[in-house]
Phi, psi and omega in degrees: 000317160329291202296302182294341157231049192267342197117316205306317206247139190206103177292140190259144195282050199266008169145121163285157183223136162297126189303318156004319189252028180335289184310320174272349173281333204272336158313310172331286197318291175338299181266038188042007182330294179295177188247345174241226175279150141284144171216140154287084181309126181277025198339136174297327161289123213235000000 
């Protein structure tokens, strides 16, 4: 976590999700689609 957020290490992104959208992030994932990381966006609203 030190290298990112010193700049050095830059994680590549291939698609976010709402967590809501658990399920479809997680087919993603299954089906190897991606080229980086998936992530779940968390909303601030509770």
């Amino acid at each position: 976590m030190k290298l990112v957020l010193k700049g050095k290490l830059n994680p590549i992104i291939d698609k976010g999700n709402p967590l809501q959208d658990v399920k479809e992030a997680e087919n993603y994932l299954n089906e190897a689609q991606q080229f980086g990381k998936v992530l779940l966006k968390i909303s601030k609203e509770i």
